[in-house]
DSSP file (Angstrom, degrees, kcal/mol; ACC not computed):
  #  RESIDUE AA STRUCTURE BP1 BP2  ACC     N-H-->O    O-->H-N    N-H-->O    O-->H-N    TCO  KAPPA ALPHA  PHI   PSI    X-CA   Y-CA   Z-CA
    1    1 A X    >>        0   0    0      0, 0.0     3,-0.7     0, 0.0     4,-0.7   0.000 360.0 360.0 360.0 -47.8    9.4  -22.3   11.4
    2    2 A X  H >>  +     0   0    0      2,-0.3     4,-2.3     1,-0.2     3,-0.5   0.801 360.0  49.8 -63.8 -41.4   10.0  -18.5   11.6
    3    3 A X  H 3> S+     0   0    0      1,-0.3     4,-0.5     2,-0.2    -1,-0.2   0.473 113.5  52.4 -69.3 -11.7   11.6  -18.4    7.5
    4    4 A X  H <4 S+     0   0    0     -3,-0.7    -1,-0.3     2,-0.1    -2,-0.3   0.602 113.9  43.4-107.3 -16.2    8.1  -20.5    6.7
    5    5 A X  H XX S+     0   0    0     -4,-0.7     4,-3.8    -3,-0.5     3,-1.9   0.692 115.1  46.6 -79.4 -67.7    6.0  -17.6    8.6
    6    6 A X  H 3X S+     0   0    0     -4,-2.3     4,-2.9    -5,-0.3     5,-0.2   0.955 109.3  51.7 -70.7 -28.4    7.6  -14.9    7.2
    7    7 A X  H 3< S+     0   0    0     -4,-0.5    -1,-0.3     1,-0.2    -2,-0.1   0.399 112.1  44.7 -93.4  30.4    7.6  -16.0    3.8
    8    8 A X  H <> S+     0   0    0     -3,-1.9     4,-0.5     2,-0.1    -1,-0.2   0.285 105.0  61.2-119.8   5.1    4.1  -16.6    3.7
    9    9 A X  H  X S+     0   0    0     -4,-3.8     4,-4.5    -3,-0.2    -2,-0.2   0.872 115.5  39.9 -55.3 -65.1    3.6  -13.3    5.5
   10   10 A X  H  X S+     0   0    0     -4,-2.9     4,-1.4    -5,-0.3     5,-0.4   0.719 106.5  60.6 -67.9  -8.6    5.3  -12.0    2.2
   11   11 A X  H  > S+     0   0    0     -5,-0.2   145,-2.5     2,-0.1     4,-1.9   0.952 116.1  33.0 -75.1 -47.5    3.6  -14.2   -0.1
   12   12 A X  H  X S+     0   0    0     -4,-0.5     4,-1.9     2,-0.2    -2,-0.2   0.871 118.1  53.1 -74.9 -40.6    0.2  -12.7    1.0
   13   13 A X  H  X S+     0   0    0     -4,-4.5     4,-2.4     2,-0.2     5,-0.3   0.994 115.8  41.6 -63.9 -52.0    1.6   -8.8    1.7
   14   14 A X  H  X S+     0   0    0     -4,-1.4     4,-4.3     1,-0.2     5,-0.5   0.992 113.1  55.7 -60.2 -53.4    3.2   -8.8   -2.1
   15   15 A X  H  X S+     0   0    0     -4,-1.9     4,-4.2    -5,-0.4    -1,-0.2   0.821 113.4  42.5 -18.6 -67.0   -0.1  -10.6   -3.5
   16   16 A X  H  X S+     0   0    0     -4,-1.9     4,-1.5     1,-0.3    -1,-0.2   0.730 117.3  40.1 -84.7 -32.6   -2.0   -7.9   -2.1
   17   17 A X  H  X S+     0   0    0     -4,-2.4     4,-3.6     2,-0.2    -1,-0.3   0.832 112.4  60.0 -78.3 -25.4    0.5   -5.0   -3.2
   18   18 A X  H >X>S+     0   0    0     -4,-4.3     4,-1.9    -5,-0.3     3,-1.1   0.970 113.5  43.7 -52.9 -70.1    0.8   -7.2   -6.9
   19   19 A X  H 3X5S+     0   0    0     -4,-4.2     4,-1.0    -5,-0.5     5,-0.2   0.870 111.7  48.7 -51.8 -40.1   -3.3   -6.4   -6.9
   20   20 A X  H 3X5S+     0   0    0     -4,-1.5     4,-1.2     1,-0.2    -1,-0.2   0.862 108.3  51.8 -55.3 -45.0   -2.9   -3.2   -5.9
   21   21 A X  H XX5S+     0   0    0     -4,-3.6     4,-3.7    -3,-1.1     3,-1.9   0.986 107.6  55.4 -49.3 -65.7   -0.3   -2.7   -8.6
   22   22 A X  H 3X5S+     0   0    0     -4,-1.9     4,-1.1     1,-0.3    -2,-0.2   0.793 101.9  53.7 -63.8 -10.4   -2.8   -4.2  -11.5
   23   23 A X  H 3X<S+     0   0    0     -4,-1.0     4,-1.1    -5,-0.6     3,-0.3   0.953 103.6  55.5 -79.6 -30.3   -5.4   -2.0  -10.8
   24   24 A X  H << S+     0   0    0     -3,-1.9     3,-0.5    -4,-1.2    -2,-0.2   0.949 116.5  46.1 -62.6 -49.7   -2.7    1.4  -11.2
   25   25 A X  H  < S+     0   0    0     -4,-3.7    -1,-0.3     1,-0.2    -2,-0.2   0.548 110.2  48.6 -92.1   8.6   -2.0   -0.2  -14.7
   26   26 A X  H  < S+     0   0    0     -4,-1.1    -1,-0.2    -3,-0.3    -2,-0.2   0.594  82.9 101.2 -80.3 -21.3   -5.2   -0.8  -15.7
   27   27 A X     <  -     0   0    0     -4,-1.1    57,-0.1    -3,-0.5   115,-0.1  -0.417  69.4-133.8 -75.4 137.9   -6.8    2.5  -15.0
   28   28 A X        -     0   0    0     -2,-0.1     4,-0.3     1,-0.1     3,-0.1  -0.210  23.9-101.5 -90.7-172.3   -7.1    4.3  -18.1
   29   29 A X  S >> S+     0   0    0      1,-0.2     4,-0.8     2,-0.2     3,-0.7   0.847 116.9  55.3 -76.9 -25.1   -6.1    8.0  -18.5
   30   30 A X  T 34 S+     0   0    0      1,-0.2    -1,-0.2     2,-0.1    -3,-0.1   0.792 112.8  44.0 -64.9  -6.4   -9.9    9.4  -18.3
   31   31 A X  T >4 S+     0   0    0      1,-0.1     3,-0.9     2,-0.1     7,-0.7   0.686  91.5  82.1 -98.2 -21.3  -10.4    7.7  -15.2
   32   32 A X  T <4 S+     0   0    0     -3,-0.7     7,-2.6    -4,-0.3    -1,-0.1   0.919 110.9  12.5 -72.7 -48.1   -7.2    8.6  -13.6
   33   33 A X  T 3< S+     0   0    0     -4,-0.8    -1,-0.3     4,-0.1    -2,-0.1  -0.216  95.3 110.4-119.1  61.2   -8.3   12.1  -12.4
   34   34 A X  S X  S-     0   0    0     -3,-0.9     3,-1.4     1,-0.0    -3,-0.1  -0.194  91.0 -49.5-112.6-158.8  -12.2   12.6  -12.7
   35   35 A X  T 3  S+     0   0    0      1,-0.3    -4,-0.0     2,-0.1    -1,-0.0   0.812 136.2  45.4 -17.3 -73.1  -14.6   12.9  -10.1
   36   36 A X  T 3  S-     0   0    0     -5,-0.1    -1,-0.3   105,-0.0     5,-0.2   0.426  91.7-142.4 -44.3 -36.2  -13.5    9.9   -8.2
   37   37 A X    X   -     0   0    0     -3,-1.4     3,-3.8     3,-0.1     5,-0.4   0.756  18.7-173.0  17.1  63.2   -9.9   10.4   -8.2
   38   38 A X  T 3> S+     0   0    0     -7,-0.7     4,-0.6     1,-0.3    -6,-0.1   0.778  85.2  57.3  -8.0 -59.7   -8.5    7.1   -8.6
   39   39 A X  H 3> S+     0   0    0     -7,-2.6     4,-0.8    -8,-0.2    -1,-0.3   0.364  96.7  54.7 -87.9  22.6   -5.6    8.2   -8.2
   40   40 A X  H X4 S+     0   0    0     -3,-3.8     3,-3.1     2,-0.2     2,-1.7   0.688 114.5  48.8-108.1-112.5   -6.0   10.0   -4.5
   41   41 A X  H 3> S+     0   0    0      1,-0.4     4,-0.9     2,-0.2    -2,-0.2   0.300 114.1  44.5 -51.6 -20.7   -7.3    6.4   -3.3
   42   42 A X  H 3X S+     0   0    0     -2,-1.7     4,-2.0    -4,-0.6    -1,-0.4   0.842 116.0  48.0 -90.6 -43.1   -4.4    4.8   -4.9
   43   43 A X  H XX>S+     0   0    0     -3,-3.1     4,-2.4    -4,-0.8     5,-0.6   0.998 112.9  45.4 -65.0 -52.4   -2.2    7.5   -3.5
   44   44 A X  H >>5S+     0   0    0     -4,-0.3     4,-3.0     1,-0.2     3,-0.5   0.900 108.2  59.8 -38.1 -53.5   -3.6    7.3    0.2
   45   45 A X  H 3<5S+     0   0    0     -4,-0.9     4,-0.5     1,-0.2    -1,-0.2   0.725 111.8  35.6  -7.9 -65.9   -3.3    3.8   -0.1
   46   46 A X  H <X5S+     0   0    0     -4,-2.0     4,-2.2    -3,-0.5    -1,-0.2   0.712 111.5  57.7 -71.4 -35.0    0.6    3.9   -0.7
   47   47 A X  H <X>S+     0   0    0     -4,-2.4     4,-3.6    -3,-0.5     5,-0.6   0.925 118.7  37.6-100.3 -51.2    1.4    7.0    1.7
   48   48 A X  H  X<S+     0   0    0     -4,-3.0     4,-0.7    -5,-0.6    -1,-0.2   0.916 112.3  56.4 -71.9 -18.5   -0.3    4.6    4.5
   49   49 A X  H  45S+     0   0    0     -4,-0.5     4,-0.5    -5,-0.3    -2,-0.2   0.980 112.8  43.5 -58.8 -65.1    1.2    1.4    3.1
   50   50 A X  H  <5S+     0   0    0     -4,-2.2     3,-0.2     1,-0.2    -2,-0.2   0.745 116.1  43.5 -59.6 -27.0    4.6    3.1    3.6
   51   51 A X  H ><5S+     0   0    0     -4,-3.6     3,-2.4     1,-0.2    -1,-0.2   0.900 112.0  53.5 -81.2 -43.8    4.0    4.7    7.1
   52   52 A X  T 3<<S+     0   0    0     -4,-0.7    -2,-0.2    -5,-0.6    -1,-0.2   0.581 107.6  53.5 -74.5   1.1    2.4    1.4    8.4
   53   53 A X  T 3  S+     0   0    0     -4,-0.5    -1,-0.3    -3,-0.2    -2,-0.1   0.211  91.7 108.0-116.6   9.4    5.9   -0.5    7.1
   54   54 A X    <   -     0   0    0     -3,-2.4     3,-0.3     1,-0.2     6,-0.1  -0.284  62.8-153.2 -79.3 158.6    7.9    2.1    9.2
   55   55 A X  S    S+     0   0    0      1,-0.2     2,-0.6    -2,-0.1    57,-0.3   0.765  97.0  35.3 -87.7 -45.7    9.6    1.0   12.4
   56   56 A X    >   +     0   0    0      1,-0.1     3,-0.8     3,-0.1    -1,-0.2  -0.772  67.1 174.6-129.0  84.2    9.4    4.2   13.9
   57   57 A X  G >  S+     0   0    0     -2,-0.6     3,-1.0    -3,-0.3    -1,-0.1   0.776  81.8  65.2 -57.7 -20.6    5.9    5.9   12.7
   58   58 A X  G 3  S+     0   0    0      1,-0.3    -1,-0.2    54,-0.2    55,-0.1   0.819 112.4  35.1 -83.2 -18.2    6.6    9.1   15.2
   59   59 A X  G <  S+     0   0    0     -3,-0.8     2,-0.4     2,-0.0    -1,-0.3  -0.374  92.0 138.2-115.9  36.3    9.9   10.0   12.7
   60   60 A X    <   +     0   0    0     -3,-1.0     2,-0.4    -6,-0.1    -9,-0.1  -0.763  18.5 160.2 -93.6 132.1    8.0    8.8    9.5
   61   61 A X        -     0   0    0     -2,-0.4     2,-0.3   -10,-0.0     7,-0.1  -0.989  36.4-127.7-137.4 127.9    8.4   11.1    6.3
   62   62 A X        -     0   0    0     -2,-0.4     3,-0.1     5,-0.1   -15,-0.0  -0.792  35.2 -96.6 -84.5 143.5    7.7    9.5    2.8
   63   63 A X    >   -     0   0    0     -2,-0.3     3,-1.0     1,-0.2     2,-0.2  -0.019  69.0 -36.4-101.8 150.1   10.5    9.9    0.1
   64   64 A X  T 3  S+     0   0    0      1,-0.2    -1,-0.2    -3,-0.0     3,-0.1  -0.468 119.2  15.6 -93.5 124.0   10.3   12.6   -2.3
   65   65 A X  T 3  S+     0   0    0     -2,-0.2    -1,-0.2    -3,-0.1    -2,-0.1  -0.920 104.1  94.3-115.0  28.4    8.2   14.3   -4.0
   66   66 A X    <   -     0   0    0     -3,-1.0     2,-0.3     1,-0.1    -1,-0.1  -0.178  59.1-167.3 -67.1 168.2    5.5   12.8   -1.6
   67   67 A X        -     0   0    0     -3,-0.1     3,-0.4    -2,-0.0    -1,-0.1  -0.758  37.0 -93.2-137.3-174.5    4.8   15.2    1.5
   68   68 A X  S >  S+     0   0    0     -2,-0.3     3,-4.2     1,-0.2     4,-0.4   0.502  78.3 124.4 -87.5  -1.7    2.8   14.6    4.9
   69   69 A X  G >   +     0   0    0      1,-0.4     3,-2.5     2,-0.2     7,-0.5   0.798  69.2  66.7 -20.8 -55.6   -0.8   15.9    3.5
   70   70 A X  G 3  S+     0   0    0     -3,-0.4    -1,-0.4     1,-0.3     5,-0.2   0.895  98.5  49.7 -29.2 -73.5   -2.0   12.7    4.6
   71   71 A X  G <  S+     0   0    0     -3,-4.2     2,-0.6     1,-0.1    -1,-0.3   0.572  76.6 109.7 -73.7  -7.3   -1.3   13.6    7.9
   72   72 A X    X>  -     0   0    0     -3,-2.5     3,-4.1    -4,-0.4     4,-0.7  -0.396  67.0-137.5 -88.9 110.5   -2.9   16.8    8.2
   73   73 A X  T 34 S+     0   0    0     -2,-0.6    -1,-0.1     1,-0.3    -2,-0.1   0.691  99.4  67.2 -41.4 -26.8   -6.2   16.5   10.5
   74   74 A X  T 34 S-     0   0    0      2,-0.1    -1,-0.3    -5,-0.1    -2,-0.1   0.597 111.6-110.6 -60.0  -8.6   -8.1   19.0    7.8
   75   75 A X  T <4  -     0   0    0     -3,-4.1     2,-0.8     1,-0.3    -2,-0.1   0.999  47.1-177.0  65.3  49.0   -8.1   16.5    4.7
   76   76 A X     <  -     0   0    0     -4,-0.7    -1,-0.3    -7,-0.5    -4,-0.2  -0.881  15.9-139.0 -57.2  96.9   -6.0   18.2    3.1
   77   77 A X        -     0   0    0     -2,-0.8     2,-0.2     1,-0.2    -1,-0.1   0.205  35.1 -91.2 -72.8-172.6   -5.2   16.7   -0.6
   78   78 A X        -     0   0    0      2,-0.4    -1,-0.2    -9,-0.1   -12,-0.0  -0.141  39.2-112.0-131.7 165.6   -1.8   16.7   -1.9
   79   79 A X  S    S+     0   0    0     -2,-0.2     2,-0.3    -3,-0.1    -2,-0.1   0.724  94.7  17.3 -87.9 -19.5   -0.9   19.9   -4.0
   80   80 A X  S    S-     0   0    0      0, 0.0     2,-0.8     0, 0.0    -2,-0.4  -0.775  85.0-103.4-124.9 161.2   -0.7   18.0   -7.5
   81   81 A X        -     0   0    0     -2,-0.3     2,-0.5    -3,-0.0   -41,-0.1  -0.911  33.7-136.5-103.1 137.6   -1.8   15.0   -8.8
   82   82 A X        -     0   0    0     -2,-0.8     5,-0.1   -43,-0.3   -39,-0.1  -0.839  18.8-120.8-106.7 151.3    0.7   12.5   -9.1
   83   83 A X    >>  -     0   0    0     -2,-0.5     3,-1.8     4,-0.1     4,-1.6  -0.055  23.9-105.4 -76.1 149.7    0.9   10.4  -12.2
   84   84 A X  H >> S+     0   0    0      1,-0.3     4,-3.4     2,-0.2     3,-0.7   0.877 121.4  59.0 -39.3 -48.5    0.7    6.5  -12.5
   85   85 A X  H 3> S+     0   0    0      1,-0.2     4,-1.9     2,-0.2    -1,-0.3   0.770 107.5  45.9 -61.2 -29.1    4.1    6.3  -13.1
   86   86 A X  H <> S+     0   0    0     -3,-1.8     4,-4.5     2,-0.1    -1,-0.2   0.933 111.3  53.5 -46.7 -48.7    4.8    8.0   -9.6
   87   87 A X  H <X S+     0   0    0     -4,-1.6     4,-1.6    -3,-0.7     3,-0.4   0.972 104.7  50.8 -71.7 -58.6    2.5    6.0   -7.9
   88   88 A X  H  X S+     0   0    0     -4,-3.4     4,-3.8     1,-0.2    -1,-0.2   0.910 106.3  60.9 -20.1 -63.9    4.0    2.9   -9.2
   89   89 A X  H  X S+     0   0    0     -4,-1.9     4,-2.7    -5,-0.4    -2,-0.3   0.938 104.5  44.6 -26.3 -66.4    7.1    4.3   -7.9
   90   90 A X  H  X S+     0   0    0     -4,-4.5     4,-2.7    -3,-0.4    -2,-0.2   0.930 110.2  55.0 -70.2 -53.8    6.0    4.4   -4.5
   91   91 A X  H  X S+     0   0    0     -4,-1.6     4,-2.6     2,-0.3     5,-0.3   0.830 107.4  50.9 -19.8 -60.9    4.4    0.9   -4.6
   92   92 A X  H  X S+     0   0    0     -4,-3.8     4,-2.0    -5,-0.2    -1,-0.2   0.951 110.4  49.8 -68.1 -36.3    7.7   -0.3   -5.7
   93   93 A X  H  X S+     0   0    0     -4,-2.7     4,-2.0     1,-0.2     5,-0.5   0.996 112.9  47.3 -30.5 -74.0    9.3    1.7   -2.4
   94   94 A X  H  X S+     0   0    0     -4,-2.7     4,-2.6     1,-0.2     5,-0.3   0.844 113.3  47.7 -62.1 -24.5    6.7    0.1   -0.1
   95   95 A X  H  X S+     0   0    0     -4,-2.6     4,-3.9     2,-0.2    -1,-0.2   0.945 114.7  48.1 -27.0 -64.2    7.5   -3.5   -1.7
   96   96 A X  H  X S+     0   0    0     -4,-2.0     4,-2.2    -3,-0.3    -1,-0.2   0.940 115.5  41.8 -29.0 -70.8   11.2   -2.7   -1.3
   97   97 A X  H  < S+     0   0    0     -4,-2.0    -1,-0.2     1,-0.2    -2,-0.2   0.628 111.6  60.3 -89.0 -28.5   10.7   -1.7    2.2
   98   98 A X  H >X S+     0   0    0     -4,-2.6     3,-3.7    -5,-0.5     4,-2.1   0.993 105.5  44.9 -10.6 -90.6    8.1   -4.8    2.8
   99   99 A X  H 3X S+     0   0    0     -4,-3.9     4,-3.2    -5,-0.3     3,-0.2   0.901 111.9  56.7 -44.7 -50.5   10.6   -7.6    2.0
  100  100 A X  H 3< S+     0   0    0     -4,-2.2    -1,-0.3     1,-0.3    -2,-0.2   0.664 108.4  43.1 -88.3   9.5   13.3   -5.8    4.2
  101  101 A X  H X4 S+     0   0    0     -3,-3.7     3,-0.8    -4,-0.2    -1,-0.3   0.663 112.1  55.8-104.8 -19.9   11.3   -5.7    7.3
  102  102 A X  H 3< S+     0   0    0     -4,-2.1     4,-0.3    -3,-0.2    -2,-0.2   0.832  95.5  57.0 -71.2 -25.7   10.2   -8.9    6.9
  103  103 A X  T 3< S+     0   0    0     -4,-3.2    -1,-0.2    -5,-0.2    -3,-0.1   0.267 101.1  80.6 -87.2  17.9   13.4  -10.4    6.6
  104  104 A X  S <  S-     0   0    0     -3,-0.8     2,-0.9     1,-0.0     3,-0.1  -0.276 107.5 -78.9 -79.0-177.8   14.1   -8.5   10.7
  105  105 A X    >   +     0   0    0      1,-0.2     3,-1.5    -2,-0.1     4,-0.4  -0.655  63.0 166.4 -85.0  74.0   12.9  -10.1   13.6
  106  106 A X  G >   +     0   0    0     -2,-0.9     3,-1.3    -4,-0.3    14,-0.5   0.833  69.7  71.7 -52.8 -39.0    9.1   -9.1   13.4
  107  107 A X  G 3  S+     0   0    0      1,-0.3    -1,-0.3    -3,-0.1    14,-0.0   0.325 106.6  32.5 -68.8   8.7    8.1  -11.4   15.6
  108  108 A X  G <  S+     0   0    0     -3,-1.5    -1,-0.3     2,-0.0     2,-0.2   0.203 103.7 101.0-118.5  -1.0    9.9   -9.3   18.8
  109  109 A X    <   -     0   0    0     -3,-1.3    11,-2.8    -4,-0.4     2,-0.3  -0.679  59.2-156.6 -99.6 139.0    9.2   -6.1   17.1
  110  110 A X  E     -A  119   0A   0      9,-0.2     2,-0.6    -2,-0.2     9,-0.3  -0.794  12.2-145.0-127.3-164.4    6.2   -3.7   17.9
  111  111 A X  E     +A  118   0A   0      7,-5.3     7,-4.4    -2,-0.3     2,-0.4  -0.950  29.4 157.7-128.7 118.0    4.4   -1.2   16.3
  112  112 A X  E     +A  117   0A   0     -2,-0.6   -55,-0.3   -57,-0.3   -54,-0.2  -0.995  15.3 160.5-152.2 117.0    3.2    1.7   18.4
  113  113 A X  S    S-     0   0    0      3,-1.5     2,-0.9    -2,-0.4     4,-0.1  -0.083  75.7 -88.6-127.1  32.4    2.2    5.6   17.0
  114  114 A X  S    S+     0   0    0      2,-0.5     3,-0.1     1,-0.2   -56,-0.0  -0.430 122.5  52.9 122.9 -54.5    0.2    6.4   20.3
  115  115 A X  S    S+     0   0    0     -2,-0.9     2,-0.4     1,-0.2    -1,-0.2   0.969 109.2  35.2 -87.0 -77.4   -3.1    5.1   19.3
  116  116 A X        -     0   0    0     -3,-0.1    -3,-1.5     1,-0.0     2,-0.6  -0.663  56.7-174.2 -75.4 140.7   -2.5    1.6   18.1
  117  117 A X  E     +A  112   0A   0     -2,-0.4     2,-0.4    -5,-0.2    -5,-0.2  -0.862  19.5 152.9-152.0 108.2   -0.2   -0.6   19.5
  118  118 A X  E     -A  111   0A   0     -7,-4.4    -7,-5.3    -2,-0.6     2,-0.2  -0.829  47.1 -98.9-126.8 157.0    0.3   -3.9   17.8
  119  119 A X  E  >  -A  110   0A   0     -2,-0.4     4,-2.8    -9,-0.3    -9,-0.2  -0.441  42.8-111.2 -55.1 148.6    2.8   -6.5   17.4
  120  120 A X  T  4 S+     0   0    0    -11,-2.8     4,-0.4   -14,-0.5   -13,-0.1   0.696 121.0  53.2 -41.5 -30.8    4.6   -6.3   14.1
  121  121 A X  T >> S+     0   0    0    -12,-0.3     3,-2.6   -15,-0.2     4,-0.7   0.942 116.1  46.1 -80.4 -76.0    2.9   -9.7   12.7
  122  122 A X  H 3> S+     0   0    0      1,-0.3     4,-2.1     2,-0.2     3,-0.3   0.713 110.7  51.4 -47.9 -52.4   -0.6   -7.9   13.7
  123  123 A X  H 3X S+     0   0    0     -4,-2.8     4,-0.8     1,-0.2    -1,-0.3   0.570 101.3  55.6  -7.6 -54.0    0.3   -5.0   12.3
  124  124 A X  H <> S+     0   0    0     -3,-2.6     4,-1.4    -4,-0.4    -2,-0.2   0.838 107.8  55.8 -31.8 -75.2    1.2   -6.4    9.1
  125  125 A X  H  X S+     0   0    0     -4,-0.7     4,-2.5    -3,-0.3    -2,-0.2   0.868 106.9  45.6  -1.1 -88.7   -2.2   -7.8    9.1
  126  126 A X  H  X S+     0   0    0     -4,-2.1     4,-1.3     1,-0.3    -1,-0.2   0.886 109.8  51.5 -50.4 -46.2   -3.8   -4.8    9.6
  127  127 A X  H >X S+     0   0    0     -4,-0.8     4,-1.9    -5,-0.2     3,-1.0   0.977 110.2  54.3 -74.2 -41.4   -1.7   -2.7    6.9
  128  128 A X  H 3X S+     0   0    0     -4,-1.4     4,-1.6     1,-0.3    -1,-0.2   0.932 106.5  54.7 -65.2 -25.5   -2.6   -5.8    4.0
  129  129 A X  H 3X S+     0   0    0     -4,-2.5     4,-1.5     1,-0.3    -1,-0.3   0.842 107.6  48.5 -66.2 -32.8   -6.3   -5.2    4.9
  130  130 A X  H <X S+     0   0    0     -4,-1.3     4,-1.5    -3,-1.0    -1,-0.3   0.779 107.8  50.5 -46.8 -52.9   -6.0   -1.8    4.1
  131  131 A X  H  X S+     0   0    0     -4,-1.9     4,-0.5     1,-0.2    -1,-0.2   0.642 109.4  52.4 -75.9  -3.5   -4.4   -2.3    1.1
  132  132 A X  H  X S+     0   0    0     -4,-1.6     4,-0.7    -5,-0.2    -2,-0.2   0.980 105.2  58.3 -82.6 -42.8   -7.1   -4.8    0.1
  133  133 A X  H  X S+     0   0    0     -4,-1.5     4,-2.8     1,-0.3    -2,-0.2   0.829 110.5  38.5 -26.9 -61.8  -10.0   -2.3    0.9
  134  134 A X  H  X S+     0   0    0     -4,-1.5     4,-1.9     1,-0.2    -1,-0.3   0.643 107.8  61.5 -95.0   7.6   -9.0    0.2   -1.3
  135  135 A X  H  X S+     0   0    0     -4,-0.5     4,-1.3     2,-0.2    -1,-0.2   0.748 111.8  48.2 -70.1 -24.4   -7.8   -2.3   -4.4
  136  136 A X  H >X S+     0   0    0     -4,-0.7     4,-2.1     2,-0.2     3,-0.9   0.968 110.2  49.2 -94.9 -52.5  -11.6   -3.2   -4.2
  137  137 A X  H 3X S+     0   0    0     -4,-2.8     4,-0.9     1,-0.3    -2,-0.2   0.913 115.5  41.5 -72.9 -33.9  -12.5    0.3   -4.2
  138  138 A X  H 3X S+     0   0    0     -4,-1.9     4,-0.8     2,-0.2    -1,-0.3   0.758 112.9  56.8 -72.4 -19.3  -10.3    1.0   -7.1
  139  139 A X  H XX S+     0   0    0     -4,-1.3     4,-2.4    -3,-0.9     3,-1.6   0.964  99.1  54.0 -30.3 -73.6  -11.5   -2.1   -8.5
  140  140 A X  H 3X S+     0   0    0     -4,-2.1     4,-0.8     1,-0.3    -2,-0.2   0.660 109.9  56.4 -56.9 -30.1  -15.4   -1.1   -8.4
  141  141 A X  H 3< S+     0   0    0     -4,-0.9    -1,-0.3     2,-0.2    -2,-0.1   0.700 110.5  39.0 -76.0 -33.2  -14.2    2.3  -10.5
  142  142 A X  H XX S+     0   0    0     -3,-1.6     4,-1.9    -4,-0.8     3,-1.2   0.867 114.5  63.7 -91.4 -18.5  -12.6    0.4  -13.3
  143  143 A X  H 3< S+     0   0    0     -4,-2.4    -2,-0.2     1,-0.3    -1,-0.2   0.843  99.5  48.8 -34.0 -44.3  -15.7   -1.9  -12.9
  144  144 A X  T 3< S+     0   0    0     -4,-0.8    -1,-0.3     1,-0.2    -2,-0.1   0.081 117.2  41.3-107.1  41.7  -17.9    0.4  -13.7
  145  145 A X  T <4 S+     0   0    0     -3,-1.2     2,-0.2     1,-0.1    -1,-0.2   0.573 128.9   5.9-119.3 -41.1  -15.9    1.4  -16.9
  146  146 A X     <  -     0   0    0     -4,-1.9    -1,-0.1     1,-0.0    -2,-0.1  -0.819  58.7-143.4-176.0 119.3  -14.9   -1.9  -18.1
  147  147 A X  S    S+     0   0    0     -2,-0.2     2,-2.8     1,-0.2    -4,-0.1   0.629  78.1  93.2 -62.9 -19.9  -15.7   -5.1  -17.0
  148  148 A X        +     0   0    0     -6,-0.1    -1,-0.2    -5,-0.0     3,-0.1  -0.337  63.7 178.2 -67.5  66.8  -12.3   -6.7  -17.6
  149  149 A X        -     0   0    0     -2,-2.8     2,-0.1     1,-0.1    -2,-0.1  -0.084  31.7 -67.3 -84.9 176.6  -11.0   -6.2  -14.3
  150  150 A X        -     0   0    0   -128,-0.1    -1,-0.1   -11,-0.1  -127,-0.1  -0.397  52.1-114.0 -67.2 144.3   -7.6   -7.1  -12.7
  151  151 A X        -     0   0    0      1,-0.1     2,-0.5    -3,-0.1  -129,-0.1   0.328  32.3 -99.1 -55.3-177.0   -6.8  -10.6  -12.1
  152  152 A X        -     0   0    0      3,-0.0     2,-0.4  -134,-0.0    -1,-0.1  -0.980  24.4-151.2 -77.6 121.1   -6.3  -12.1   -8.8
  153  153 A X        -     0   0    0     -2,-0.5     3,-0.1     1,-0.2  -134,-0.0  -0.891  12.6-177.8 -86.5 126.6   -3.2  -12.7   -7.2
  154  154 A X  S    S-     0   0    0     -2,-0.4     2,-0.3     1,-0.3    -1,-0.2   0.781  77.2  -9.4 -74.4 -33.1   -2.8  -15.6   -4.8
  155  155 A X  S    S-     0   0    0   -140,-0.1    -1,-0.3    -3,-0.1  -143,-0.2  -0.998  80.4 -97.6-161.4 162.9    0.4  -15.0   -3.9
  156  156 A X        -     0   0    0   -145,-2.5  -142,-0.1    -2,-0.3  -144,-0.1  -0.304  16.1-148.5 -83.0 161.7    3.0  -12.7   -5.1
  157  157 A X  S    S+     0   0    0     -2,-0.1     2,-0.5  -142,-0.1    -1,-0.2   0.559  72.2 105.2 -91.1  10.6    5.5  -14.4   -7.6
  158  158 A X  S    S-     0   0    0   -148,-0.1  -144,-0.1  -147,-0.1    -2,-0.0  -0.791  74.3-131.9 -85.1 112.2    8.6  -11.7   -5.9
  159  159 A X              0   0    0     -2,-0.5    -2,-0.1     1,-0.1    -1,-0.0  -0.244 360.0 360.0 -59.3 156.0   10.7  -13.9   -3.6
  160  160 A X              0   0    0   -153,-0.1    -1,-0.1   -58,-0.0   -57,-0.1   0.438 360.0 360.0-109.0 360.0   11.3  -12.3   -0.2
């Protein structure tokens, strides 16, 4: 029962990073840094994907050449933009780092940075919902560029 849980825990978390994914490679290059900044909502996205897949959120640092901006109570932006191909990058980290917390014992694990304090499964949850929010908001940007948007994933085709 628990290998039928967890891989349809990953079936639904990769779906949701796969959509997240199509939207990075669909955004053309004008779009990437304009007004809007696509790519700041794809990068927040990832920088919280990757802390919210963390064990230990109070010793969470994201892998280089990302920094902690994110965390900093001013809204501080990042010092550059980084480029699809980073962002992709990172996407493939939190994937990575997906599958190999899913294959622990999640269900005894919890997730606690002071303020929330969830089970690992609930947790989970919460971090796909996140990433679905802002795929829709990066959606609605290439929407209103080009109607072709990215497909729907039901589930991801990446084996866990």
């Amino acid at each position: 029962m628990d290998s039928t849980i967890k891989t349809e825990i990953w079936s639904q978390y990769g779906a949701a990073l796969d959509m997240l994914e199509n939207a990075l490679v669909m955004c053309p290059d004008t779009l990437w840094d304009d007004e809007n900044k696509f790519w700041y909502n794809a990068y927040h996205c990832l920088f919280f994907t990757d802390y919210d897949l963390s064990t230990d959120p109070g010793n969470f640092h994201p892998p280089a050449p990302y920094t902690m901006s994110e965390m900093d109570p001013s809204g501080i932006m990042p010092e550059r933009t980084y480029t699809k191909e980073e962002l992709i990058a990172y996407l493939q980290h939190s994937r990575d780092k997906c599958r190999n917390l899913i294959k622990q014992d999640i269900f005894n694990m919890r997730w606690n940075n002071g303020r929330r304090k969830y089970s690992m499964t609930e947790h989970l949850m919460h971090s796909m919902r996140h990433i679905q929010h802002h795929t829709g908001q990066l959606n609605m940007m290439l929407g209103k560029i080009d109607h072709s948007l990215p497909i729907w994933v039901s589930q991801t085709k990446i084996k866990l």
